[in-house]
C-alpha positions in Angstrom: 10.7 113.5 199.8 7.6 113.6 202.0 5.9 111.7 204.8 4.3 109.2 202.4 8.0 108.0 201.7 8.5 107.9 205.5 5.4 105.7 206.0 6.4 103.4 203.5 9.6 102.7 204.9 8.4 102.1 208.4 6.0 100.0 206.0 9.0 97.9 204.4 10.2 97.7 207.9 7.4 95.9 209.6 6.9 93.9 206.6 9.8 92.3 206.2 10.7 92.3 210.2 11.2 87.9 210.9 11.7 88.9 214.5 10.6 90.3 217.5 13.1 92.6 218.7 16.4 94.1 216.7 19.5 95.4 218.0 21.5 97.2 215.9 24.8 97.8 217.9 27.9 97.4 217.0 29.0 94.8 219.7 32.9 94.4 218.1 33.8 97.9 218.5 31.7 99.5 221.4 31.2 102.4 219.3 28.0 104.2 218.2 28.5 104.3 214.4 25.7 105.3 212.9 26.8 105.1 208.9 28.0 101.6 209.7 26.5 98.8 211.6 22.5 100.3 211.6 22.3 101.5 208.4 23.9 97.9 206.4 21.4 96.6 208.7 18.0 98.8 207.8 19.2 98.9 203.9 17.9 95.1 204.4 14.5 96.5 204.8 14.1 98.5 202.2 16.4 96.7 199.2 13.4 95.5 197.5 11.2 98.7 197.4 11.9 100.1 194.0 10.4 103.6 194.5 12.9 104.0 197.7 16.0 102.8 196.3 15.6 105.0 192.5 15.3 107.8 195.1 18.3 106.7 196.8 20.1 105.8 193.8 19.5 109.8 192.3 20.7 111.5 195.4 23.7 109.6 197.8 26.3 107.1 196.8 25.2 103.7 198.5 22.0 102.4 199.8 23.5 102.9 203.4 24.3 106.6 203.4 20.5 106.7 201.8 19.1 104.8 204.6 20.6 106.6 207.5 19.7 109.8 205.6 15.8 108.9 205.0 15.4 107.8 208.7 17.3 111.4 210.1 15.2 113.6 207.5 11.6 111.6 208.5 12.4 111.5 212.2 14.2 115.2 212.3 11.7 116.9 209.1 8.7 115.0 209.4 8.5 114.4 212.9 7.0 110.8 212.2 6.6 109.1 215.7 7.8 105.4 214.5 11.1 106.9 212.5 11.7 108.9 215.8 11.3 106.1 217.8 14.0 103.8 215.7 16.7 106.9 215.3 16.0 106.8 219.3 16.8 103.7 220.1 19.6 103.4 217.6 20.8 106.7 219.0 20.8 105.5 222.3 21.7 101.5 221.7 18.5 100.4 222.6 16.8 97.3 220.7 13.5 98.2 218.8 10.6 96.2 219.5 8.7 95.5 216.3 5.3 95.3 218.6 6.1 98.8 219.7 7.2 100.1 216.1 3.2 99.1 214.9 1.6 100.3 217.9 2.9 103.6 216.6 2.2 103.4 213.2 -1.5 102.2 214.1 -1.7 105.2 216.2 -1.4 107.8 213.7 
């Protein structure tokens, strides 16, 4: 992987993002899962990316697990500011604010 795969699924992210703000908690169970709810969630983001999903498809299972894997490795390997700030707020069921998300990527 890399940081160019990073920035293009922040990319995905904000282009596809219809809303504002996005919470991805789990509000029926209380529960932080972070295989579950967030990742069927983000897969939305990136389902259409070709490049992303052959690279998911050679390495884990299902999209999900891929997801949740490419956000810990860019915010935990890369250290890219807008991946740290989603596994964040995830992390600590927080909403992320699209607005906020490009005012990170623009900061570079």
């Amino acid at each position: 992987m890399g940081r160019e795969i990073c920035e293009r699924f922040i990319n995905d992210i904000l282009r596809k993002a219809k809303s504002k703000v996005y919470y991805f908690s789990d509000k029926k169970n209380g529960l932080y899962s972070y295989y579950g709810v967030q990742a069927k969630k983000l897969k939305y983001f990136i389902e259409d990316d070709e490049e992303i999903v052959k690279l998911c498809e050679k390495k884990y299972s299902t999209l999900e697990i891929c997801v949740a894997k490419l956000l810990a490795y860019c915010a935990e390997r890369e250290n890219y500011p807008p991946a740290i700030y989603i596994y964040a707020r995830i992390f600590f069921n927080r909403p992320i604010y699209i607005d906020e998300l490009k005012r990170l990527v623009e900061k570079k």
